[in-house]
C-alpha positions as CSV (number, residue, x, y, z in Angstrom):
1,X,11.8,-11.2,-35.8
2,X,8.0,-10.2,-36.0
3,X,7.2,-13.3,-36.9
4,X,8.8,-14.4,-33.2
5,X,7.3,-11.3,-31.4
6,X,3.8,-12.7,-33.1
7,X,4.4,-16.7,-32.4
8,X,4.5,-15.6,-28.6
9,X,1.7,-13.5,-28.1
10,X,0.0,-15.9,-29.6
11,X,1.3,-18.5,-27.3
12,X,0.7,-16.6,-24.1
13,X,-3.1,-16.3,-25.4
14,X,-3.5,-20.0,-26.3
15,X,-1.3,-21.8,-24.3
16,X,-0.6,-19.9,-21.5
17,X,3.2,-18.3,-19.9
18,X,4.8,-21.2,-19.0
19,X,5.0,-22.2,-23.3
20,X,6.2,-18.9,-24.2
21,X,8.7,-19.4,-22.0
22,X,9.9,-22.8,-23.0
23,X,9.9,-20.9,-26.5
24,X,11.4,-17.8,-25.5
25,X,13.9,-19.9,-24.2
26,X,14.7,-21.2,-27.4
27,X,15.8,-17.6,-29.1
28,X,19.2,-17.3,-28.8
29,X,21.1,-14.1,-27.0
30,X,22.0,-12.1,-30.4
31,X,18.4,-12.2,-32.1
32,X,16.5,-10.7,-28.3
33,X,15.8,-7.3,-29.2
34,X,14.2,-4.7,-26.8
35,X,10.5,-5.9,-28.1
36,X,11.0,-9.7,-27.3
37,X,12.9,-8.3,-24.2
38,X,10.1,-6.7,-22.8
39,X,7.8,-9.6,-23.3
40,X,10.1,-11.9,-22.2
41,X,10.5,-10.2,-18.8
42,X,6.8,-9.7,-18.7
43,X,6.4,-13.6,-18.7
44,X,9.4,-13.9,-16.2
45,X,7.0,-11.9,-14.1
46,X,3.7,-14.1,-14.6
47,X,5.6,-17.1,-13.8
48,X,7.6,-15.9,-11.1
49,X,11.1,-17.2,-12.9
50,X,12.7,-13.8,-11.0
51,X,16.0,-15.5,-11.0
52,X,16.2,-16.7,-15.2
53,X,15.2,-12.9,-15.6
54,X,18.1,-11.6,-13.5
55,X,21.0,-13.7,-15.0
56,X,19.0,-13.1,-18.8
57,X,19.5,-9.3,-18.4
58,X,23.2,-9.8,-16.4
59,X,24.0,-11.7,-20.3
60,X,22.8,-9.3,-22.5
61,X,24.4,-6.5,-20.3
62,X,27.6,-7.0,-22.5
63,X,26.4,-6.5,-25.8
64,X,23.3,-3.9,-25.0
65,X,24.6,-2.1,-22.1
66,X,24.9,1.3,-24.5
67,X,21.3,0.2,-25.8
68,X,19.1,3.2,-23.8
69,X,15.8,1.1,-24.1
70,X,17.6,-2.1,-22.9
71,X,18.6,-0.1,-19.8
72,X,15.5,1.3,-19.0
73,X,13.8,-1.6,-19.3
74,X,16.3,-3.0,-17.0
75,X,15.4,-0.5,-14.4
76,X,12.4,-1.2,-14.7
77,X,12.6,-4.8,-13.7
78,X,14.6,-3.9,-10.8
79,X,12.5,-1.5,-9.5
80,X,9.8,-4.0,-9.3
81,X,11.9,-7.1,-7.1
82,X,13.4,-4.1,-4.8
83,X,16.7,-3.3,-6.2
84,X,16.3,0.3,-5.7
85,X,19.6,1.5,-5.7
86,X,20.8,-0.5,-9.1
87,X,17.1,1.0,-10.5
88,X,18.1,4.4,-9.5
89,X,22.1,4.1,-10.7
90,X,21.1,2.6,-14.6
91,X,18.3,5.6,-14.5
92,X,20.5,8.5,-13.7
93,X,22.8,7.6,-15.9
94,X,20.2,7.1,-18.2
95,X,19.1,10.9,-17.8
96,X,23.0,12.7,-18.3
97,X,22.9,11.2,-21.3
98,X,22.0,12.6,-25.0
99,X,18.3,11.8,-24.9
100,X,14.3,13.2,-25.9
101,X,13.5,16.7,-23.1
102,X,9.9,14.0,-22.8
103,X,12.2,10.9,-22.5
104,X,14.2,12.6,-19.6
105,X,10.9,13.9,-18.3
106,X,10.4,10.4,-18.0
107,X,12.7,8.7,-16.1
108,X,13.0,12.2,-13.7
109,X,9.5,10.7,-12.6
110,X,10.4,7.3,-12.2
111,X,13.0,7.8,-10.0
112,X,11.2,10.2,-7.7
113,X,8.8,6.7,-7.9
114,X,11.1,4.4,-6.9
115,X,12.4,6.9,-4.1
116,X,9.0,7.7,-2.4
117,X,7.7,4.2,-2.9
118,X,10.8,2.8,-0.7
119,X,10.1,5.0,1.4
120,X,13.0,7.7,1.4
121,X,10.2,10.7,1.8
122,X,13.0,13.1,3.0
123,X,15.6,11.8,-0.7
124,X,12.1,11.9,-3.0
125,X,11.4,15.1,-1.7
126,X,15.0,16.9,-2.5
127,X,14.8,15.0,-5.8
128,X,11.6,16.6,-6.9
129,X,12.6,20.1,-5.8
130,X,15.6,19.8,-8.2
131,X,13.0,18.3,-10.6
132,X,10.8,21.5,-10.5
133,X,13.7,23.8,-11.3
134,X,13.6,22.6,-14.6
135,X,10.3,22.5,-15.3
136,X,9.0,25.0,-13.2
137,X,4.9,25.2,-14.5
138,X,5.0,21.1,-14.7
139,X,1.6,20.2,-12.6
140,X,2.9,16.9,-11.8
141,X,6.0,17.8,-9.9
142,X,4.5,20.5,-7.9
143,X,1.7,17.7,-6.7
144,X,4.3,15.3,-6.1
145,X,6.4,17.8,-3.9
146,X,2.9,18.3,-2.0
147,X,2.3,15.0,-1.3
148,X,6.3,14.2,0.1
149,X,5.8,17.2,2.0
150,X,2.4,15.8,3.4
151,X,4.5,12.6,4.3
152,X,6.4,14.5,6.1
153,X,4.1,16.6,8.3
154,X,5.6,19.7,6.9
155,X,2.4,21.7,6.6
156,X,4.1,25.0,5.5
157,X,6.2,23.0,2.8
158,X,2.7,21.2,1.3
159,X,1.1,24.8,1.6
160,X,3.3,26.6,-0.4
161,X,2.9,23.8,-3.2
162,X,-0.7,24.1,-2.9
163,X,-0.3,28.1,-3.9
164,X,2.0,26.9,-7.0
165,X,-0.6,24.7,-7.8
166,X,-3.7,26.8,-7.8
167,X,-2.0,29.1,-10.3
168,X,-1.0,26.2,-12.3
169,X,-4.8,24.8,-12.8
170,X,-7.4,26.4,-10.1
171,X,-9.9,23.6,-10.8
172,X,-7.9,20.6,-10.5
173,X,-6.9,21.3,-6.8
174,X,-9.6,18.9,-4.7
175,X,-6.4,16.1,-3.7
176,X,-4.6,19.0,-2.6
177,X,-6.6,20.6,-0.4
178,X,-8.0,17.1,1.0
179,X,-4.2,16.4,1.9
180,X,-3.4,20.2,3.1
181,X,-6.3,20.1,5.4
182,X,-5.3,16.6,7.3
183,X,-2.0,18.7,8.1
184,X,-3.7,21.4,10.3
185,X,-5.9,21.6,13.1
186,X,-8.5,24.4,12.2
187,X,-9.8,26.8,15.0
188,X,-11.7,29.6,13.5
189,X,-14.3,29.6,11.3
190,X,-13.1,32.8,9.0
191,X,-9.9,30.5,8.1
192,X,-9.1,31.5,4.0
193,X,-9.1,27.9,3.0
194,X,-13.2,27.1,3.8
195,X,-14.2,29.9,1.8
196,X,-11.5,28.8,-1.2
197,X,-12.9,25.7,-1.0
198,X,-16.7,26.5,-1.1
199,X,-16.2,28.5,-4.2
200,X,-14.1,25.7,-5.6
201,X,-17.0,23.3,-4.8
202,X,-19.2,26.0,-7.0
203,X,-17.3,25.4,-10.1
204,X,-18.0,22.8,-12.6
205,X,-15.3,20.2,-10.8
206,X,-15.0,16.2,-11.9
207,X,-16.6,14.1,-9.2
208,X,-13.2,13.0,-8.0
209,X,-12.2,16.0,-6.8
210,X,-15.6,17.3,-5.7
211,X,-16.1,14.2,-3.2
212,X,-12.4,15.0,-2.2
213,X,-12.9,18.6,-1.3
214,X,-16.0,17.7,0.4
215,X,-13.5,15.4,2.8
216,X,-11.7,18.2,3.1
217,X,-14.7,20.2,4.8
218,X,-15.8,17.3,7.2
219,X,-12.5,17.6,8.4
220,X,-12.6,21.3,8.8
221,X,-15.6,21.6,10.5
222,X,-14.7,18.1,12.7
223,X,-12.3,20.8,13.7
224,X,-14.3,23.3,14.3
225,X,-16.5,20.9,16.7
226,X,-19.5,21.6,14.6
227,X,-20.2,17.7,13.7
228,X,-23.6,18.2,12.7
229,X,-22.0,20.0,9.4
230,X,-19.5,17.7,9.4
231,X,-21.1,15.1,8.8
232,X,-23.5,16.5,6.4
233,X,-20.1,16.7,4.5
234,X,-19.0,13.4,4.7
235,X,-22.4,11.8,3.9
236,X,-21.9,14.0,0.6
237,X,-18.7,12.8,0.0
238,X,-19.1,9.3,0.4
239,X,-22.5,9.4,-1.8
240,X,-20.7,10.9,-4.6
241,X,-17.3,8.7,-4.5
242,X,-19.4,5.3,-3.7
243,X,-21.5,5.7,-7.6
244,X,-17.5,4.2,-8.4
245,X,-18.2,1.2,-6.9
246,X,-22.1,0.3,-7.9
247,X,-21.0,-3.4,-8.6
248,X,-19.4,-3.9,-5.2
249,X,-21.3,-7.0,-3.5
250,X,-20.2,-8.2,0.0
251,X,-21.1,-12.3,-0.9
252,X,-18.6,-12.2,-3.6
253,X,-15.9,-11.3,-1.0
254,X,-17.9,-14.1,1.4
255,X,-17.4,-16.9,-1.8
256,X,-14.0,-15.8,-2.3
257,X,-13.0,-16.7,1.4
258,X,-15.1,-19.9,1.6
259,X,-12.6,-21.1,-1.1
260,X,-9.5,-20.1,0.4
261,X,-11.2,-21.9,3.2
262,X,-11.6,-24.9,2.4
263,X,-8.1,-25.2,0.7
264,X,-6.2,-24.5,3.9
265,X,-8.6,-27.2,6.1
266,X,-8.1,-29.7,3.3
267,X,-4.5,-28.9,2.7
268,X,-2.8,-26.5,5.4
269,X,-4.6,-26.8,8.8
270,X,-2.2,-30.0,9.5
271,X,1.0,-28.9,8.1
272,X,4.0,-26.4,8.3
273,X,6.9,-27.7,6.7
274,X,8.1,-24.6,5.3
275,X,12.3,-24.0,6.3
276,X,11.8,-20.1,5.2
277,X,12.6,-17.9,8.1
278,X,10.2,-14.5,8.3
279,X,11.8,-11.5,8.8
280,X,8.2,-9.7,8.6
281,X,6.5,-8.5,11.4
282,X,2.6,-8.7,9.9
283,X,0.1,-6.5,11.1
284,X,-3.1,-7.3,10.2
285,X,-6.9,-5.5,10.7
286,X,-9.2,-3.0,9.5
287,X,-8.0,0.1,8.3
288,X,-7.9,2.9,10.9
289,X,-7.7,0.4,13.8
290,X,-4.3,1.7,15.0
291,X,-2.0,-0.1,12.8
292,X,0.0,3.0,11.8
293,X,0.3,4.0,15.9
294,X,1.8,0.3,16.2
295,X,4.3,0.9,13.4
296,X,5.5,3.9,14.5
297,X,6.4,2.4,18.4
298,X,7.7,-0.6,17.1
299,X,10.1,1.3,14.0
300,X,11.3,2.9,17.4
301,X,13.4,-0.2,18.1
302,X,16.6,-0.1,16.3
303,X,15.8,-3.7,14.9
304,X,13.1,-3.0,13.2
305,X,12.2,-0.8,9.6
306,X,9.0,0.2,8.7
307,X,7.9,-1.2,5.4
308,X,3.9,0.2,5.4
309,X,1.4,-1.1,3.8
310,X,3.4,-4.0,1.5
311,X,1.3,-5.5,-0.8
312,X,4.2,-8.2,-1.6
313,X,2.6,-11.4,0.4
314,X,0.1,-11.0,-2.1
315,X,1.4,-10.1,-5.3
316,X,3.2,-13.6,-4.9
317,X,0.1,-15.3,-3.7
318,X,-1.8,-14.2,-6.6
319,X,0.7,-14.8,-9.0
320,X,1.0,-18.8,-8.1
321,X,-2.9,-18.7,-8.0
322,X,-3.4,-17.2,-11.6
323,X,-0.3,-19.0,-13.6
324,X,-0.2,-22.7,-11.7
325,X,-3.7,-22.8,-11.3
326,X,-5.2,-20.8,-13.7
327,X,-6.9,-18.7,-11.7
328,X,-9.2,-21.6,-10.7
329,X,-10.1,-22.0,-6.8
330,X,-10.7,-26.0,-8.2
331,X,-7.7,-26.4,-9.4
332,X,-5.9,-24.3,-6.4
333,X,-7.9,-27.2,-4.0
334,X,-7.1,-29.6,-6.1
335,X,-3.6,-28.9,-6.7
336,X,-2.2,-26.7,-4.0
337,X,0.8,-28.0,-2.1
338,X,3.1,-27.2,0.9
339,X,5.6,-26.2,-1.7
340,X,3.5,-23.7,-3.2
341,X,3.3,-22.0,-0.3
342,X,7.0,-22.4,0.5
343,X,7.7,-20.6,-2.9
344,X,5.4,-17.6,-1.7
345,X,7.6,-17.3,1.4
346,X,10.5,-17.4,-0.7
347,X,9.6,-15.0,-3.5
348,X,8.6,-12.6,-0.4
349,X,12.0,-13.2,1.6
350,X,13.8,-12.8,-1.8
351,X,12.3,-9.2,-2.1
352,X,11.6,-7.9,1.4
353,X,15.9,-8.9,1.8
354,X,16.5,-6.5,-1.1
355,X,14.6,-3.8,-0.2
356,X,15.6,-3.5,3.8
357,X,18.4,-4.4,5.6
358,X,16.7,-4.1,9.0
359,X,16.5,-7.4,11.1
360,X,13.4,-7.3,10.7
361,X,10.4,-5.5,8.8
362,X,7.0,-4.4,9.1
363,X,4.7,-5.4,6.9
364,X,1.1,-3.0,8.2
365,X,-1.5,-3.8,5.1
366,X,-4.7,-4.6,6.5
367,X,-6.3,-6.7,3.9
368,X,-3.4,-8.8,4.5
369,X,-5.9,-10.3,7.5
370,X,-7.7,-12.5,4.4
371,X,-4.4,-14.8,4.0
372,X,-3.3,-14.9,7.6
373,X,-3.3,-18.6,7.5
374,X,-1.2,-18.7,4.5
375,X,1.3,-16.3,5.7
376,X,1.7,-18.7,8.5
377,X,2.3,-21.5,6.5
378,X,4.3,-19.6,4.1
379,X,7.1,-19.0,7.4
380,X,8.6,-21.0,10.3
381,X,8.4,-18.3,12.6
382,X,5.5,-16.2,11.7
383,X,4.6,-13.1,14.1
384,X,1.1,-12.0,13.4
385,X,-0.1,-8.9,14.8
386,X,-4.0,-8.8,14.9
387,X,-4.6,-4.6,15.9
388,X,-8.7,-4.3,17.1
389,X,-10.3,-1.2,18.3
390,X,-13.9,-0.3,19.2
391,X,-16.3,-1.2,15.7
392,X,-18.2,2.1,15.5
393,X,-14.6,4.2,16.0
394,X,-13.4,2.1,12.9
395,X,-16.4,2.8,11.0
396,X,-16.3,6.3,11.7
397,X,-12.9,7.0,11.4
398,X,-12.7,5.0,7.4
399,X,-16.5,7.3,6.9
400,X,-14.9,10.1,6.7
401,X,-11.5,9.6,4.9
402,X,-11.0,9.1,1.0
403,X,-8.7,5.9,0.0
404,X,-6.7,6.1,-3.0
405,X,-6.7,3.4,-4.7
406,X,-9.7,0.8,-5.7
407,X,-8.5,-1.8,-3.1
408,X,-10.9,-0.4,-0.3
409,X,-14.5,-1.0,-2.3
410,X,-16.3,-1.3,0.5
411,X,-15.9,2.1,2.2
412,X,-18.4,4.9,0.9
413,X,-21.7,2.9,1.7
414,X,-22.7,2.6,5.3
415,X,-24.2,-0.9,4.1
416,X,-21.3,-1.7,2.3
417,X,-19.1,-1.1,5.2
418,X,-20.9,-2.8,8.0
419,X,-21.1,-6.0,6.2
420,X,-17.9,-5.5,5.4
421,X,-16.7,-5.1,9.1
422,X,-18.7,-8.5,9.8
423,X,-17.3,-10.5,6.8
424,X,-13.6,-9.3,8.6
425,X,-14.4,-10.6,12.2
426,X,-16.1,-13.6,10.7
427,X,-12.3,-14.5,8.6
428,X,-10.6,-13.3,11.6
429,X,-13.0,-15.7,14.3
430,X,-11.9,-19.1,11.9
431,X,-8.1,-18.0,11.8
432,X,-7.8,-17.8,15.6
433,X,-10.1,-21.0,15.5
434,X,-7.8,-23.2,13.4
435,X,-4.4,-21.8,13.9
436,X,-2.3,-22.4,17.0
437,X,-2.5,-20.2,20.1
438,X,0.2,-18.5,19.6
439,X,-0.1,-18.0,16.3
440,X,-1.5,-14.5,16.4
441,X,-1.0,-11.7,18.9
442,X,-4.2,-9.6,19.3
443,X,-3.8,-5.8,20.2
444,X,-6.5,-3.8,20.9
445,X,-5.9,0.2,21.2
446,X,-8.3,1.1,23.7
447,X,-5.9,-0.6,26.1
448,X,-2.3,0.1,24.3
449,X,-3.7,3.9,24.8
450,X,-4.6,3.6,28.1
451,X,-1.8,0.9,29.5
452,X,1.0,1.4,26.7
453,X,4.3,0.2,28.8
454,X,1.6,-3.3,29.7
455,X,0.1,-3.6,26.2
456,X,3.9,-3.2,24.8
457,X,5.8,-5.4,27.5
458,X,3.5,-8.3,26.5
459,X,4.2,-7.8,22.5
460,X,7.3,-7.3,22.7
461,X,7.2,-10.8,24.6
462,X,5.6,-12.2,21.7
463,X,8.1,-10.8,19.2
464,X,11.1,-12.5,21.6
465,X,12.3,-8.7,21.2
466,X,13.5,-6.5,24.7
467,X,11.1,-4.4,25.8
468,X,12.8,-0.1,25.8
469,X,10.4,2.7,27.5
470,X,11.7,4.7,25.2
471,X,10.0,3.2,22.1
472,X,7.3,4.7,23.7
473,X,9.3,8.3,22.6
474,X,8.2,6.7,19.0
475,X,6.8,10.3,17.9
476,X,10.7,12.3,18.1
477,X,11.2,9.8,15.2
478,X,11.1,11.8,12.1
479,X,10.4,9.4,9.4
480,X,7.4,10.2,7.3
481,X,4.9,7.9,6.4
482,X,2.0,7.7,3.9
483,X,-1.2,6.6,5.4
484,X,-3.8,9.0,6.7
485,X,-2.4,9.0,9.7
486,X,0.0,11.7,9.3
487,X,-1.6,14.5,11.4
488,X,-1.0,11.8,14.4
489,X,2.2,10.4,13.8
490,X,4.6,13.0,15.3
491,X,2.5,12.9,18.8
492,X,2.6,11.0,21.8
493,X,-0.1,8.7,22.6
494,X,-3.3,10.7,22.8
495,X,-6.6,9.2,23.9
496,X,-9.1,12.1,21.9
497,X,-10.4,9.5,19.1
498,X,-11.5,6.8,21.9
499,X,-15.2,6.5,21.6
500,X,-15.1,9.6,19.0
501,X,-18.5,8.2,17.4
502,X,-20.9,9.2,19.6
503,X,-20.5,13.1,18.8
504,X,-21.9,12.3,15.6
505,X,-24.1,9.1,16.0
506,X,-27.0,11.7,16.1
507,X,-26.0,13.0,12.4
508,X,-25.1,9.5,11.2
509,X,-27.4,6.9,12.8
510,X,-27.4,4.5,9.7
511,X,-23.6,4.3,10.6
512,X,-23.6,2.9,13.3
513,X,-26.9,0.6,13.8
């Protein structure tokens, strides 16, 4: 059996996925153990053969189903193609039984995981508060329960956590108090949490969560109205996260896109055969240009589920790219078909179906805006939703926020994020150049702010939907969400960010030059 386990690594380094799986294939049902299990669903995954790995785990359900690794490993695998609720059934059953304390620790996280990455804020949050009653002084759970609380809007509930967690470990607390902060408007300059923060900011912190109480500051006193302070806070902030990302280079990101250009005007301008039907609404942008605002009016109609920022357009799209072209933009040119593209829209369908039951779903990443082509070639009946909003508000209003995550590179240099803003309007200016007229929908939130029933009216014509006023009621809706536009979500349509840059364009010039 190890000499199988070493015959396949050894093939997935030489040879590639698609040979280990001819070979894994081969091994019969009795001799797959749980190591050439999890192998072999790892090469299912690079290879996108989602369906083989479904009916391989539905066979060895009869003779393992007692086996405690072979079910975890099958929730697992669920979990990631958006079968929540069989992920969550195998794992609590998983956790009654006669198992490790550290093992049960375990899979407690995981399905608090699977609950607040689907979404369900308000079932992730009860499960972690039963979580923390048996492991009271656990630093994890106490975050976690912050952060669904934050979600929420519930700034007493993320509060009390943030107490729990100072006592827990005093100088480990910069993420909390960046994400307490966003949930309260500050008026008065002897509040208890600037002075806890400067003497945090004293100590001899990591530089993660020094740049994040720093954040945390710029907020307070953007507050406060004092922007000159402000943004002597951010500027720190951004200096001290940005020595993360020395490498970053904006004509990498420019190379990158010149490929995927010239793939779709040799192969994709002319064609869209696809039958897959899109059940996606895609909203596409810069970050911070309104795109959580959108969501939260359109979730308002009883068709439509929010979905966030889904990375699952492309997770597929990569996936083809790396194991059928081996992650070569000349063989990708070369070699790309229609049908490619047709099994990215399929993959997608296959999961977004899964995970919501909605008629339809919204799908708000921003970076999604690099493969809006694609996306329209991947669907029959694609709706793209382009959200713009005045430059220097977007650049101010990504300034000063941290981004979890390494997605966002581009973010904590003012150079950095100029060019970066350009490169975006210049990929942007060819997809409305080669794609049909009424293949994107451009919003713009200067003018849904100030004309909302207009601006709404005419998408709603777009998404061949029936226009409500009362969508425009979008902030009684109590569902949480998890960008960093909490602190607005619950309000009605407010116009005080509109043109927001010029208080501090005299304490941030290289901003916005």
């Amino acid at each position: 059996m190890n000499h199988n386990i070493k015959k396949i690594n050894h093939l997935i380094d030489t040879l590639g996925y698609e040979e280990a799986f001819l070979y894994l294939k081969q091994i019969p049902l009795d001799k797959i153990n749980s190591k050439i299990l999890e192998i072999f669903l790892r090469v299912c995954k690079n290879i996108c053969k989602h369906q083989f790995a479904f009916n391989l785990l539905e066979q060895l359900s009869a003779k393992l189903n007692n086996n405690l690794i072979f079910l975890y490993q099958k929730a697992l695998f669920l979990k990631d193609y958006g079968f929540v609720l069989q992920s969550i059934q195998i794992l609590n059953s998983l956790r009654k039984k006669n198992i490790h304390p550290e093992e049960r620790k375990k899979i407690y996280y995981l399905i608090g995981e699977i609950l607040w990455k689907s979404n369900r804020f308000n079932l992730a949050l009860k499960f972690y508060l039963f979580f923390q009653k048996k492991y009271a002084n656990e630093y994890q759970i106490s975050r976690n329960v912050l952060i669904c609380h934050s979600n929420l809007g519930n700034f007493d509930g993320a509060s009390s956590q943030l107490t729990i967690l100072k006592k827990i470990n005093p100088f480990d607390c910069g993420e909390d108090y960046r994400v307490v902060t966003q949930l309260k408007k500050f008026t008065h300059l002897s509040d208890p949490y600037i002075d806890e923060i400067k003497n945090l900011l004293a100590k001899d912190l990591n530089s993660n969560s020094k740049s994040q109480l720093l954040f945390a500051l710029g907020k307070i006193y953007e507050d406060l109205s004092d922007y000159q302070q402000s943004a002597n806070y951010y500027k720190e902030a951004n200096n001290l996260k940005n020595i993360e990302y020395a490498n970053f280079s904006i004509q990498k990101k420019i190379d990158q896109f010149e490929n995927l250009k010239k793939v779709f005007n040799q192969k994709f301008l002319q064609s869209n055969k696809t039958s897959n039907l899109c059940k996606s609404f895609f909203i596409v942008g810069m970050p911070r240009s309104g795109t959580t605002l959108l969501e939260n009016i359109l979730s308002s109609c009883e068709q439509i589920s929010p979905g966030g920022e889904l990375s699952t357009y492309s997770k597929y799209f990569n996936t083809i790219y790396q194991y059928r072209f081996n992650n070569s933009y000349k063989n990708f040119n070369e070699n790309v078909t229609q049908k490619d593209l047709e099994d990215i829209g399929s993959f997608y369908n296959d999961e977004i179906n899964r995970m919501y039951k909605s008629n339809y779903i919204i799908n708000k990443l921003p970076h999604n805006f690099l493969y809006t082509g694609f996306i329209s070639r991947s669907f029959k009946n694609t709706k793209i939703i382009h959200c713009t909003r005045d430059k220097n508000d977007v650049l101010l209003s990504i300034y000063k926020n941290f981004f979890a995550g390494r997605l966002l590179d581009f973010v904590y240099n003012t150079d950095n994020l100029k060019n970066y803003y350009q490169f975006y309007l210049d990929v942007m200016a060819y997809w409305a150049k080669v794609l049909d007229d009424n293949s994107i929908f451009e919003l713009n939130y200067e003018k849904l702010i100030e004309s909302p029933e207009t601006e709404l009216q005419l998408l709603f014509d777009y998404l061949e939907i029936k226009f409500d006023k009362k969508y425009l009621e979008f902030y009684k809706n109590s569902r949480g969400i998890k960008t960093l536009s909490i602190n607005q979500a619950n309000k009605k349509i407010y116009k005080d960010s509109k043109h927001k840059w010029k208080l501090f364009e005299p304490y941030m010039p290289e901003l916005f030059s």
